[in-house]
N, C-alpha and C positions, 0 to 999 in steps of 0.2 A: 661500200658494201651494199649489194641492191637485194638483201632477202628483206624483199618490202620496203623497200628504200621509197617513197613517196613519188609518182611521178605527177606531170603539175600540170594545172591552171582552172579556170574560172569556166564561165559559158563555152560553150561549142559556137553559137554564135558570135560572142564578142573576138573570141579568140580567131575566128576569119577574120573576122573585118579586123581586126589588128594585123594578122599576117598579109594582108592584102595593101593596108596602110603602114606598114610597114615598106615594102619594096615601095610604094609607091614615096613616099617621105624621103627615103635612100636614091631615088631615080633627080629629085628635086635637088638634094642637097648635095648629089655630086657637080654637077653642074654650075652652080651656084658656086662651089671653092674654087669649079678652074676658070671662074672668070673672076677669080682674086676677091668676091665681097668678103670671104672668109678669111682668119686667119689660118697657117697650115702651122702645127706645131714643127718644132726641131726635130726630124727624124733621129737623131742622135740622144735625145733624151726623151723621146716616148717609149716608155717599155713594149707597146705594140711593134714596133719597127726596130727595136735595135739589135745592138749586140747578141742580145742572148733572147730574143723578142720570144724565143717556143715555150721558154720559161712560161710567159703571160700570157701566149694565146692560146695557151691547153685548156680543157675546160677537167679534165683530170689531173690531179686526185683528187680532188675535192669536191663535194655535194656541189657548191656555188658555180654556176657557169663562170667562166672569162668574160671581161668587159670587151675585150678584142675581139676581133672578126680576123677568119684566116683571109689572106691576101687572094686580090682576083685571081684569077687561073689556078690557084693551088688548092688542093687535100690537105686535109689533115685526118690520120686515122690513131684513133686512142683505143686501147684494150688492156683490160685487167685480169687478173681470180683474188679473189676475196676467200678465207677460212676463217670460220667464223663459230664461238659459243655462244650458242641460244639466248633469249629468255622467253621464259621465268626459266631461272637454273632447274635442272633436272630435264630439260628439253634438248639434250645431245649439240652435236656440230653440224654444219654444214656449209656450205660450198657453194660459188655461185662465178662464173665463167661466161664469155670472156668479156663481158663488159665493153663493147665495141660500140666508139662513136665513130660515126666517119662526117665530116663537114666541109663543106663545099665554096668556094670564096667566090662572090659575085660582085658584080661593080658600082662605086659610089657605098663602100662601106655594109655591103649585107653581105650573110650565110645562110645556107640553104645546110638542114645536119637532119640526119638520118641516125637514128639507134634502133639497129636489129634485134629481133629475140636475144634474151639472156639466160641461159640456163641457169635454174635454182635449185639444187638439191639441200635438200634435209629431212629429219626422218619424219614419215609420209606425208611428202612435198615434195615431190618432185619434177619439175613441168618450167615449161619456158615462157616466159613474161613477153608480155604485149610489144610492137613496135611503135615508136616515137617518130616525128617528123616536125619539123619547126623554122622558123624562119628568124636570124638575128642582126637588128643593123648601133653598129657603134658611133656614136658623136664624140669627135675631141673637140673639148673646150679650150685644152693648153697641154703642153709636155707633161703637166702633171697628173691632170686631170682625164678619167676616162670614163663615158657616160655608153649604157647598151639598152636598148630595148630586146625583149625576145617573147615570141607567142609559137607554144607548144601542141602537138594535137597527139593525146596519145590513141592507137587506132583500136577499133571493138576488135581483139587477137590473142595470137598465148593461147595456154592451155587451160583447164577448166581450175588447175590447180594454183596457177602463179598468173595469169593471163589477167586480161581488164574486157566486162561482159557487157561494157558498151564504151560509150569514144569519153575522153576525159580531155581537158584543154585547161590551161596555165599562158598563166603572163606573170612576167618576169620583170626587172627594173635591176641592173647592176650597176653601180658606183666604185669607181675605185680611184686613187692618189697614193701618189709616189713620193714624199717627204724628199726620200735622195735615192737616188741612182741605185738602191742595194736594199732596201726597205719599200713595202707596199702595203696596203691597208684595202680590202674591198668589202661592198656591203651586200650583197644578195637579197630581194623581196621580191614575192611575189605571192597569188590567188590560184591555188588549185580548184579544180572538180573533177573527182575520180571513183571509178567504180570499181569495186572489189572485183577478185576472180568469182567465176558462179559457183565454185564448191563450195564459197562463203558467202554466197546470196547473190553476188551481183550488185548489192545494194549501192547507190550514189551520197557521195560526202563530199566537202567543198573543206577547204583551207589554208590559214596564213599562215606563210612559212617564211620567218628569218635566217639571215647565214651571216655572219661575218668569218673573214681569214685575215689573219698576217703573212706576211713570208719575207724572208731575209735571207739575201742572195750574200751571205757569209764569207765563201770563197769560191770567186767563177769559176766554172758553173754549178754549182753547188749551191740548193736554194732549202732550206728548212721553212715551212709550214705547219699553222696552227687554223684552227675553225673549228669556231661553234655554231649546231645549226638546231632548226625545231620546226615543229609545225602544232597547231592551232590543235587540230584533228588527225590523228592517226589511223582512223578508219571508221565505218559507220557504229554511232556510237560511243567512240572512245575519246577521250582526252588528250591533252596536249603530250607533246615525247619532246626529247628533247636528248641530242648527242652532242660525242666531242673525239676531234679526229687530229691526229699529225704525222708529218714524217719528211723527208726529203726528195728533191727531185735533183738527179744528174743530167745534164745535158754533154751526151758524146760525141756530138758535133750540131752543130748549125740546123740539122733535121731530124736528129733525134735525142730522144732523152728517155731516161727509164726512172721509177721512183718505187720508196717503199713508204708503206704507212700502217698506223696501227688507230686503230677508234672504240671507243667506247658509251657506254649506254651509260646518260645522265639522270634521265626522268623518263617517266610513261615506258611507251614501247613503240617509237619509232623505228624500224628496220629491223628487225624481230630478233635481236643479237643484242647480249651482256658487253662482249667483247669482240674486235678481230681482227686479224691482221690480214695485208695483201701488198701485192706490185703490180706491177703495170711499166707501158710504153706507149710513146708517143710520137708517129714519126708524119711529117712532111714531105709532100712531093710535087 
């Protein structure tokens, strides 16, 4: 649910020269596995590449990005709507569409991902949040083991009332392990710096924000999902929030999948919502 869903990272500065050392790290270490110094895990028991691999390399539903990268030459496009009750209770519903990532697979383990405007409605609030652009490259350690960098820029956009009134940048660290073939565990960290919309000053705040998920592919393809996520600062001024989200993902063949999920407000007031439900889809191409 993105009414004020947090978007990330740290300096404007550091966050180039990560995305810049980023491709550049990923041009090295392709190279470097086809002339065998590397180990190449088992295609068949990396979640990134298998069987049911769109399961893992969605970065939706969940706050936490994927430790996977979509594969060279392919797309991946995600889209939601999120319905949602407020808080502080007595603050109505509202609504927020279509939640569209689209990401890009480049070679030697990066992505290149683009998140357009997202419309946010609730009552008066209504306006379209700022664009995203970022860059992510994956390290496999082993079939089990999935390691991501990722550096975010969100751009000065959006509207006065849901938009970001100057650039905001995030770096990211994802970890994830696969115990067995049907069970996954991932950990999400990273440093935001982010400025509010100008209706709410404009002002600049910085912060740490944790996510862990489980997910347990029950019966293929049928994956159930849990995640708890937080952040340090909520907005200029404010304190830690801290939610908690689940539901399932179906995948209805090899390139697509659809999911429902419902989330809920823990602490503070991260994502401006008590409660709320949404779906969404995921397809490759």
């Amino acid at each position: 649910m993105n009414l004020g869903k947090t978007q990330r990272s740290r300096l404007q500065a550091v966050s180039r020269t990560l995305a810049f050392g980023l491709l550049g790290l990923g041009a090295l270490v392709g190279p470097v596995r086809a002339e065998g110094q590397l180990s190449v895990p088992d295609p068949s028991s990396n979640p990134c590449v298998g069987r049911d691999a769109l399961l893992a390399v969605l970065d939706r539903p969940t706050v936490a990005d994927s430790s996977c990268v979509v594969r060279p030459d392919h797309v991946v496009i995600e889209a939601g709507y999120a319905h949602a009750t407020l808080y502080p209770s007595g603050s109505g519903r509202g609504w927020n569409a279509p939640e569209m990532e689209v990401r890009f697979g480049l070679p030697h383990d990066n992505e290149l991902v683009f998140l357009p405007p997202n419309r946010v409605v609730a009552p008066g609030s209504d306006g379209y949040t700022a664009s995203v652009v970022g860059l992510k490259h994956e390290f496999d350690v082993s079939p089990a083991w999935q390691f991501a960098a990722e550096s975010l820029v969100t751009l000065p956009s959006g509207d006065p009332n849901q938009g970001s009134a100057g650039t905001g940048v995030a770096i990211n660290g994802v970890a994830s392990y696969s115990p067995s073939s049907t069970v996954g565990l991932s950990l999400m960290a990273g440093f935001t710096s982010d400025t509010e919309p100008s209706n709410l000053g404009g002002g600049r705040y910085t912060s740490f924000n944790p996510d862990g998920v489980v997910t347990w592919e029950f019966l293929p393809p049928w994956q159930l999902y849990f995640e708890v996520y937080g952040a340090s600062h909520t907005g200029v001024g404010q304190g830690s929030g801290y939610d908690a989200d689940g539901g399932i993902q179906i995948l209805l063949s090899r390139n697509m999948e659809i999911d429902f999920e419902a989330g809920t407000r823990l602490s503070g007031n991260l994502g401006g919502y008590s409660h709320y439900v949404g779906a969404g889809l995921g397809l490759e191409f």
